[in-house]
C-alpha positions in Angstrom: 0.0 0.0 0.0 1.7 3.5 -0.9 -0.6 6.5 1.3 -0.5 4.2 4.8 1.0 7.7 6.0 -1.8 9.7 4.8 -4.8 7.2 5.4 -7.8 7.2 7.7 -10.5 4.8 8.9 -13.2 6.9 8.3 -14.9 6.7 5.2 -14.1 9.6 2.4 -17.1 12.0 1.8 -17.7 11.4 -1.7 -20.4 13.0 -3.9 -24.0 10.9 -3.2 -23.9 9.3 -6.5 -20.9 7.3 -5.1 -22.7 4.6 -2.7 -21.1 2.0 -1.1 -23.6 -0.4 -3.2 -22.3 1.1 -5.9 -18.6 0.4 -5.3 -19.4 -3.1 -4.3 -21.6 -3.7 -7.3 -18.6 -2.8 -9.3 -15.6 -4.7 -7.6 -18.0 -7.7 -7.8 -17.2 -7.8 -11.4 -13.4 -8.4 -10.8 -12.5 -12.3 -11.4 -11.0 -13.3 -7.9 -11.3 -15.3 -4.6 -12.9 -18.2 -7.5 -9.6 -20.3 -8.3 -6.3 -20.8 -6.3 -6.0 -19.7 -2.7 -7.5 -16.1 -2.2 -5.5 -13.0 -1.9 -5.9 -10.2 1.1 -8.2 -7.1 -0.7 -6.6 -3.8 -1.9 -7.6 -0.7 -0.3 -8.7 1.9 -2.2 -8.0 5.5 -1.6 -9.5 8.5 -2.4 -6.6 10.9 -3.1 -7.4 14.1 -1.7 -8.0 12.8 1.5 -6.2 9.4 1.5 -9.4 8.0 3.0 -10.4 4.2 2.5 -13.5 4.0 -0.2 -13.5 0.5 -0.8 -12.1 -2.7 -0.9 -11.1 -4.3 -4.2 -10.7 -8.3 -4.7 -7.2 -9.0 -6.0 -6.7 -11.9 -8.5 -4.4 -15.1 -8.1 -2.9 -16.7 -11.3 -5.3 -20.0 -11.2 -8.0 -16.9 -11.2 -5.9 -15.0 -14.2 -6.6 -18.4 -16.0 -10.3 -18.8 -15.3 -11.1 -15.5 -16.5 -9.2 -15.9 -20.0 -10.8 -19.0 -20.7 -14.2 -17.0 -19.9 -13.3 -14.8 -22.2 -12.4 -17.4 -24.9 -15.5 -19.5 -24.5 -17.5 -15.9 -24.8 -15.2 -14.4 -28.1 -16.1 -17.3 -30.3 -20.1 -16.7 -30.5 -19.2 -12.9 -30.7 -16.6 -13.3 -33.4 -19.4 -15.3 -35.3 -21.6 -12.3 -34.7 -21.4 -10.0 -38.3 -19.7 -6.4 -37.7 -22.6 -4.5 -38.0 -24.5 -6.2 -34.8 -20.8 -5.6 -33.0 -20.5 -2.0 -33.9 -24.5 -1.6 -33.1 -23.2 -2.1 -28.9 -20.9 0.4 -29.9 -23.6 2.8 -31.1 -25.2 2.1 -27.9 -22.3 2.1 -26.0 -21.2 6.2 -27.1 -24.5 7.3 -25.9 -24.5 5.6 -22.7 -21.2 6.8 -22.0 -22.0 10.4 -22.7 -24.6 10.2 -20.2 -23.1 8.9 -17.3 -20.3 11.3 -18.1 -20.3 13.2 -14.6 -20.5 9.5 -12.6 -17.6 8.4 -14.5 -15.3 11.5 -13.8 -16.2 11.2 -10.5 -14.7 7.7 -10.3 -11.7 8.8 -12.2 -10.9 11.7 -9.3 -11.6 9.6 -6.7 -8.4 7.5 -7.5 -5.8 9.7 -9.6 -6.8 12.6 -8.1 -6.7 15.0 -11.2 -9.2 18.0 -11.5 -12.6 17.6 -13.0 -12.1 19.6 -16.8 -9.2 16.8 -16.6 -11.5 14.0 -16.0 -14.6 15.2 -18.3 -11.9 15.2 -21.3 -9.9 11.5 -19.9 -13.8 10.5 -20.6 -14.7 12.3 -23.2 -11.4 10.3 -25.4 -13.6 6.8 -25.6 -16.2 8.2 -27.3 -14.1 9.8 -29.7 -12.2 6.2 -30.4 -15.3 4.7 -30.3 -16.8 7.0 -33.6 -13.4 6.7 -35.5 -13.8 3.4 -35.3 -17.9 3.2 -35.9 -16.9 5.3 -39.4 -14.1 2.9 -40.0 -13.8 -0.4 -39.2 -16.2 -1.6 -41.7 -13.2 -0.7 -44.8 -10.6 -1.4 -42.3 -11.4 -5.0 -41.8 -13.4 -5.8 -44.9 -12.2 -8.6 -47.1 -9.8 -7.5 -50.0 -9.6 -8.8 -53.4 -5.9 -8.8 -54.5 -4.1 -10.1 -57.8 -2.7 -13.2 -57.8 0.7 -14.1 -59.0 -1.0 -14.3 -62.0 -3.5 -11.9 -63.4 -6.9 -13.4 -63.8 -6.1 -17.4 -63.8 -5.0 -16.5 -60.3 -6.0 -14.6 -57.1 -5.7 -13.6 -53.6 -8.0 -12.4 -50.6 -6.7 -10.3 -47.5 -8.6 -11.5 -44.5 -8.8 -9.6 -40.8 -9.6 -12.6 -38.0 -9.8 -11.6 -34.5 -6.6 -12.7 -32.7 -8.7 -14.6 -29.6 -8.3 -13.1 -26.7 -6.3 -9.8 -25.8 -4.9 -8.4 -22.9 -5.4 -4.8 -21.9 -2.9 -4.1 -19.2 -3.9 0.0 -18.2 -2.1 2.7 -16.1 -3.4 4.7 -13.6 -3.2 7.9 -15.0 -5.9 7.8 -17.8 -7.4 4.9 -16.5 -10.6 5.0 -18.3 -9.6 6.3 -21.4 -7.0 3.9 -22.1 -8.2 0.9 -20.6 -11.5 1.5 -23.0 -10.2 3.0 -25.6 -7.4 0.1 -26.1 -10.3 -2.5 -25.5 -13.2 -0.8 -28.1 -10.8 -2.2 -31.3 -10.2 -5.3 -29.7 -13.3 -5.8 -29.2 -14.8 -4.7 -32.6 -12.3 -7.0 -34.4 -13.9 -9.7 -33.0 -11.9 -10.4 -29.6 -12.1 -11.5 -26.3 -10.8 -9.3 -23.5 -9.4 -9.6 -20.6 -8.6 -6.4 -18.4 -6.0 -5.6 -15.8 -6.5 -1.9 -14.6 -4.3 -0.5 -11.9 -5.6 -1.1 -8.3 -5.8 2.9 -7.8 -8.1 3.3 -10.3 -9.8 0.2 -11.0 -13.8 1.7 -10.1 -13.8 3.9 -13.6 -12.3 1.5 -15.8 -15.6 -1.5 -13.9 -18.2 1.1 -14.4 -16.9 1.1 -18.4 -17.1 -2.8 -18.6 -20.9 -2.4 -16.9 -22.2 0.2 -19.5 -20.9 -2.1 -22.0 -22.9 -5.3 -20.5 -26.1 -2.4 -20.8 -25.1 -1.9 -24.3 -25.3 -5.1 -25.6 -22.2 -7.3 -24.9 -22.2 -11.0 -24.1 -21.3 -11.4 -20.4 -18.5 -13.1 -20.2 -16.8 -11.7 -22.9 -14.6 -8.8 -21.0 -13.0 -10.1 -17.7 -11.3 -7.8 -15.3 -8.4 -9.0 -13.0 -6.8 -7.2 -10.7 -3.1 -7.2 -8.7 0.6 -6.2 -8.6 2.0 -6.9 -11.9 4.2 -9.5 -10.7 1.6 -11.4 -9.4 -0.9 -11.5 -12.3 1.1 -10.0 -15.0 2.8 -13.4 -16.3 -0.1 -15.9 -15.6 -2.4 -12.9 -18.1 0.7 -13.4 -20.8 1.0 -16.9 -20.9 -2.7 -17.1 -21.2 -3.8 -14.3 -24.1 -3.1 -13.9 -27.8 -2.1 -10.7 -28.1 -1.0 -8.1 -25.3 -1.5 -4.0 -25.0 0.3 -2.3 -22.6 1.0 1.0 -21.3 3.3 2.4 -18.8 7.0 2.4 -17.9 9.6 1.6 -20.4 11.8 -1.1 -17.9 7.6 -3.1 -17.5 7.1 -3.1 -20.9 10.9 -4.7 -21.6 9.9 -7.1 -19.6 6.3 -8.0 -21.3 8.0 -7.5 -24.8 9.9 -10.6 -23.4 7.5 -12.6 -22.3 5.6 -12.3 -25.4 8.3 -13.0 -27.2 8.6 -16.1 -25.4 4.7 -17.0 -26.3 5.2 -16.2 -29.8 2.0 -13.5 -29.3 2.5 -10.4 -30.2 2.2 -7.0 -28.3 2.0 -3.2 -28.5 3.7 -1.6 -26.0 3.6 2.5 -25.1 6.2 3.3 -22.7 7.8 6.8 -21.1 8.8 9.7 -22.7 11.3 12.9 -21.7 9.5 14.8 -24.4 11.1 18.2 -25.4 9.7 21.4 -26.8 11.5 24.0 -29.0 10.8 27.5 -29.0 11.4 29.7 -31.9 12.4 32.9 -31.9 9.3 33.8 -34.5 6.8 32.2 -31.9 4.1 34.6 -30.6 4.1 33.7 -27.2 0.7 34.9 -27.1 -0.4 31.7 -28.3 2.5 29.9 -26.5 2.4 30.3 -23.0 -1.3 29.0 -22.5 -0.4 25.9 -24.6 2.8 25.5 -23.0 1.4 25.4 -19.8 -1.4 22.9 -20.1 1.5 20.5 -22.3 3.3 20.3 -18.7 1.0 20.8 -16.3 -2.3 18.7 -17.7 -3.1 16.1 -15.3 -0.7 17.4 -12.6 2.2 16.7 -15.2 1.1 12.7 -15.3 0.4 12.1 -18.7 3.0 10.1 -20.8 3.2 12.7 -24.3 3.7 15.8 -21.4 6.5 18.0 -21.7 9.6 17.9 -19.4 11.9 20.5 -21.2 11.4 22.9 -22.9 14.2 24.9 -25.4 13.7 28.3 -26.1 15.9 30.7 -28.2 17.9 33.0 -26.1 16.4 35.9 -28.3 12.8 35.3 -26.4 14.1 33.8 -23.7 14.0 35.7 -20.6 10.4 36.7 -22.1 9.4 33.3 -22.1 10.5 32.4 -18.5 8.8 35.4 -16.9 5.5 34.5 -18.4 5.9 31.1 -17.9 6.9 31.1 -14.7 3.8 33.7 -13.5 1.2 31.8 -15.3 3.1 28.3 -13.9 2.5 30.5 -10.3 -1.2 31.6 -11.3 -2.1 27.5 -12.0 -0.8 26.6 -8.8 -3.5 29.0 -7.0 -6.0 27.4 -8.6 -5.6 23.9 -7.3 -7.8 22.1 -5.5 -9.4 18.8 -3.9 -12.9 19.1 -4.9 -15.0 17.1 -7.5 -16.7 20.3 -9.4 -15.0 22.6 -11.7 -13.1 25.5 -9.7 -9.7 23.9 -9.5 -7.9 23.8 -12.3 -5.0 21.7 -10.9 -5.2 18.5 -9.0 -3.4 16.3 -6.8 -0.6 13.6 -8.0 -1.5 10.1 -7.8 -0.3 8.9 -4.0 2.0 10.3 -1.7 5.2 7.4 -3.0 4.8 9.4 -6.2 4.9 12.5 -5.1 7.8 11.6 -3.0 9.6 10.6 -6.5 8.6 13.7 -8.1 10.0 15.9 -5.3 13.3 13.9 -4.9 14.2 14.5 -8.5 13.0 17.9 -7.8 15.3 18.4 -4.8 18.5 16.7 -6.5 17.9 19.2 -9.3 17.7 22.3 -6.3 20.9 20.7 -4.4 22.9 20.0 -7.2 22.6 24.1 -8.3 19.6 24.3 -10.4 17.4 26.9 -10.0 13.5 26.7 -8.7 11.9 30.0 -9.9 8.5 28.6 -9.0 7.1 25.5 -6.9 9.2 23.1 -5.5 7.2 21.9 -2.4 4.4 19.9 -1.3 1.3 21.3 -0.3 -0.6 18.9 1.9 -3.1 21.3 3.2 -4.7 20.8 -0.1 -4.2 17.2 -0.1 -2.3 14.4 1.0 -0.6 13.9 -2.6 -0.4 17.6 -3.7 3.0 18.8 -5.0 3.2 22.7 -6.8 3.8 23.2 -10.6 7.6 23.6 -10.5 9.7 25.1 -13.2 13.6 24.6 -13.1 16.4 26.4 -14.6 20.1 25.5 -14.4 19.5 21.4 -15.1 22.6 19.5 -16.0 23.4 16.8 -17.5 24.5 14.6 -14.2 21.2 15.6 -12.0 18.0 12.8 -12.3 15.6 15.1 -13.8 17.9 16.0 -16.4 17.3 12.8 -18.4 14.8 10.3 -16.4 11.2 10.5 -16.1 9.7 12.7 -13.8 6.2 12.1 -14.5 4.8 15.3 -12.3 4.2 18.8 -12.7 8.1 20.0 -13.3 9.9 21.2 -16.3 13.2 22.5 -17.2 13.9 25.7 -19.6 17.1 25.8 -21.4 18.5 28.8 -23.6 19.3 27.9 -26.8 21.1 30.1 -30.1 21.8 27.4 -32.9 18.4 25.6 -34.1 20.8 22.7 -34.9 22.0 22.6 -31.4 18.5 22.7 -30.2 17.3 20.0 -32.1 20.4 17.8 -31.0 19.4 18.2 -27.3 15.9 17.6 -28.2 17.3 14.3 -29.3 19.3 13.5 -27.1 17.2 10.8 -25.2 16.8 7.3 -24.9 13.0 8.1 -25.4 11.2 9.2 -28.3 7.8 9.5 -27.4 6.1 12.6 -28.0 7.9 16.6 -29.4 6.7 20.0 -29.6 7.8 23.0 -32.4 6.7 26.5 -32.0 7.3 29.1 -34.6 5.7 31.5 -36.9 7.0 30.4 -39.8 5.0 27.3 -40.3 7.4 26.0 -43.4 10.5 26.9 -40.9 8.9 24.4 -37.8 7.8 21.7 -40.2 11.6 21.4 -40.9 12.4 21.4 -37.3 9.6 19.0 -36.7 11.0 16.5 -39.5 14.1 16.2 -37.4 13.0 15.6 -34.4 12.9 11.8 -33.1 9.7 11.1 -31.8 6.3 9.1 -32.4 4.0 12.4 -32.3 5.2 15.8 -33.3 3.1 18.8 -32.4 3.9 22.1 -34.5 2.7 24.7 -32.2 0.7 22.5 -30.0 2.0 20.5 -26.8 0.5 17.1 -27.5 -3.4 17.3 -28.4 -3.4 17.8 -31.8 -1.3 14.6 -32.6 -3.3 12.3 -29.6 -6.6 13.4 -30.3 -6.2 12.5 -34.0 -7.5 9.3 -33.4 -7.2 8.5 -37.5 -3.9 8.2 -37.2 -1.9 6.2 -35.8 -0.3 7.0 -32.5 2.9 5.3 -30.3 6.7 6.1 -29.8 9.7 5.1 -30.9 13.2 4.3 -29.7 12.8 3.1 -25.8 9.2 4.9 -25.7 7.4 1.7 -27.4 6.7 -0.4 -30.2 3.4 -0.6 -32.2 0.5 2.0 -32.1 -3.1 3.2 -30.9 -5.5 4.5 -33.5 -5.9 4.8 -37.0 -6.5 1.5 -39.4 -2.8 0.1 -37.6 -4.9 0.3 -34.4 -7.5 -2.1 -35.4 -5.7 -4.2 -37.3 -2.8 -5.0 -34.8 -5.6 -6.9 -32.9 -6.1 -9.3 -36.0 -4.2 -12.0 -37.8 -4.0 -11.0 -41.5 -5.2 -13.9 -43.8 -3.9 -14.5 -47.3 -6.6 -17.0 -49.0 -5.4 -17.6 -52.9 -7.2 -19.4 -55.5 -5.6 -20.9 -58.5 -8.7 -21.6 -61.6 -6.1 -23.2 -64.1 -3.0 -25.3 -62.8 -0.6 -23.5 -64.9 1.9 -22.4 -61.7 3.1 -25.9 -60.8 6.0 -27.5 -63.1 5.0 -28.5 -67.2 4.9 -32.8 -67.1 7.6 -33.6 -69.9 8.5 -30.2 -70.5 12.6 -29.5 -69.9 13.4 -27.3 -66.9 15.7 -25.2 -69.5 12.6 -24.5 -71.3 10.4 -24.1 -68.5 13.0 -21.3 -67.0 13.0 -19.6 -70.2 9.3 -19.4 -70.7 9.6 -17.7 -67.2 11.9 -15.0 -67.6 9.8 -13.8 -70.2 6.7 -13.8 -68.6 8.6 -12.3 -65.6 10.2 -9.1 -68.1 6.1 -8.9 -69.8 4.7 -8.8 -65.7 6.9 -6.0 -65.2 6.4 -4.1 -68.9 2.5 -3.8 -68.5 2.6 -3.2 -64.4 1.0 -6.5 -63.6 1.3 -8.2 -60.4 
């Protein structure tokens, strides 16, 4: 347990649509206590006041088991079902989610802690997966007619078969969005599911799988497990057909090899030190809000956030005094409450905001400079920690070049836009980058240079996540595969090649010479090539 400092006996004062039948309904729905011996509950938290809501049932790996071959025995009757009677539950599903909006965000504060506008949006992202997908997946995995290796005697079908049963190992951070939002092309490709939220935040991602049983879907077919990682983590991957994971880069080394292992595949988005580079053209206008809300969103906890930031020395010191008020101006506005006045919330438990404030105090006693935050603020809440900017970060100091994962950033001066984009690159990560300039032509050169999966021309990280029709994931040590787009459908499918031969004319001529046979097809093979067939 990580907030045993912070924690009381008493029972959190929630808002009254938060019942205790409700939370029991919900961790009812978690696959444990039914196979091996039973494990001791997890007790959830609510953040801001590090009061027990709950108890949550934690899986063993005989239980793991159980609930993948539940979901097996449920994905082949809905794989037989035709697309359009899957993607009707979806239909059903957008709407139902859209309504229970407010109960959902509610369950999302109560274990990350983030502000409300934060949680309406982490909700709002499933719908917006869920539409891409109800506009696309009927060309995505449609059937396609190719040519064969011979134009009209021969051809060849492309076929999309659901994998089986996948996977969906979430984080805590955006524990709806991704848990559901991972799941929804899963589950329209015709899988199984089975889910492994973080115990934090387990109650938003339950209430998802429940609107989706009122929408339509077979029981059986989504399965929720919960536990540490090590503890149910391998059982799910020796068990599934495909994994999807997010979170840190050293778990998902270690799932990439497991999978491996199992011959299944896996997409994996991991962490990121992503960089932004200021212009000297850049109307800072425009850039300070932005710039703010790309480190700051979610209490700096969001994987594409920004950790440094380059700016040209001409606009420096400009930059830093506006940032630094406005970083000042955000931190006044936080708050523990579950309606809309606070516009910054709490980090995730009091271990991780230990983390953020050692890297934040290594940084401070090592010579950087803190022109803004810096310190915990438990009269808030028990997990509060200010938006913090840094100056003066070198190379040897922790938040320099790790993952801080929390409301800090560090500013750097630069005067070459070579040199800038070097130290941009220089990470082991690659996960998400930010240009600002005026000169749109000028950025999109910079932006072609950087080394990342997303790249935001004067944006933090929206534009690029929230275009969910294209593909989305890192590269280097910040993940393999993607989210979104056609690639995020059809990852969850095996591609089928199904080729039909009318007239045996491929195999070997009886009684004809090889000699002749090879010349016959070198001919053939220049002709192909001539008229563009093939």
């Amino acid at each position: 347990m990580d907030t045993t400092s912070t924690r009381s006996e008493s029972r959190a004062k929630l808002p009254p649509r938060i019942t205790e039948s409700l939370i029991n309904r919900l961790t009812a729905m978690v696959t444990a206590g039914q196979a091996g011996e039973p494990r001791e509950p997890y007790e959830m938290i609510e953040v801001y006041t590090g009061d027990i809501v709950g108890e949550l049932p934690q899986s063993s790996p005989e239980d793991v088991e159980k609930a993948v071959a539940t979901a097996r025995a449920a994905q082949r009757e809905w794989a037989d079902w035709p697309l359009e009677k899957r993607l009707a539950v979806f239909e059903r599903a957008h709407e139902l989610i859209l309504t229970e909006i407010e109960t959902l965000a509610t369950l999302i504060q109560i274990g990350c802690g983030k502000s409300r506008r934060m949680a309406i949006e982490e909700v709002c992202d499933t719908p917006m997966v869920i539409a891409h997908y109800l506009k696309t997946a009927r060309k995505v995995l449609k059937s396609k007619r190719r040519t064969g290796p011979m134009p009209i005697i021969t051809s060849s079908t492309e076929e999309h078969r659901p994998k089986g049963v996948v996977a969906v190992i979430a984080p805590w951070n955006f524990p709806f969005a991704i848990s559901m939002s991972d799941s929804t092309p899963a589950l329209i490709a015709g899988n199984g599911v089975v889910m492994k939220p973080d115990n934090k935040t387990a109650l938003c991602t339950l209430y998802g799988i429940e609107l989706l049983h009122k929408a339509g879907m077979p029981r059986g077919l989504v399965q929720v497990v919960c536990g540490g990682g090590p503890d149910v983590g391998p059982a799910l991957i020796d068990n599934v057909d495909f994994v999807m994971f997010t979170g840190s880069t050293a778990t998902g080394r270690v799932i990439g090899e497991q999978a491996g292992r199992n011959l299944i595949g896996c997409s994996l988005e991991l962490g990121g030190k992503n960089p932004m580079i200021v212009l000297d053209d850049t109307n800072l206008d425009e850039a300070i809000p932005s710039a703010i809300f790309a480190v700051y969103g979610n209490s700096g906890q969001a994987c594409m956030h920004i950790e440094r930031i380059y700016v040209h020395e001409r606009i420096h010191d400009e930059f830093l005094r506006r940032f630094v008020a406005a970083a000042k101006e955000l931190g006044d506005k936080a708050g523990a409450t579950y309606d809309f006045g606070p516009e910054f919330g709490s980090l995730v438990s009091v271990d991780h905001m230990n983390r953020v404030a050692a890297h934040v105090d290594e940084a401070r006693a090592k010579g950087a400079t803190v022109h803004t935050g810096g310190k915990a603020r438990p009269d808030i809440g028990p997990a509060f920690y200010e938006p913090t900017v840094l100056t003066g970060v070198t190379p040897e100091m922790e938040h320099a070049t790790k993952e801080t994962f929390g409301p800090v950033v560090a500013i750097y001066k630069f005067d070459d836009e070579a040199e800038a984009i070097r130290l941009a690159n220089a990470t082991t990560y690659g996960l998400n980058a930010s240009v600002w300039g005026g000169d749109l032509d000028r950025a999109r050169r910079v932006a072609e240079r950087l080394e990342a999966g997303s790249v935001n021309i004067n944006d933090g990280f929206v534009t690029t996540y929230a275009a969910k029709g294209t593909p989305s994931g890192g590269v280097k040590q910040s993940g393999v595969g993607t989210r979104h787009g056609a690639a995020g459908l059809l990852k969850y499918t095996d591609t089928i090649n199904i080729g039909v031969q009318k007239k045996q004319i491929l195999a070997a001529r009886s009684g004809m010479p090889y000699e002749k046979q090879l010349k016959s097809t070198l001919v053939t093979l220049r002709l192909m090539k001539k008229l563009r067939m093939g």
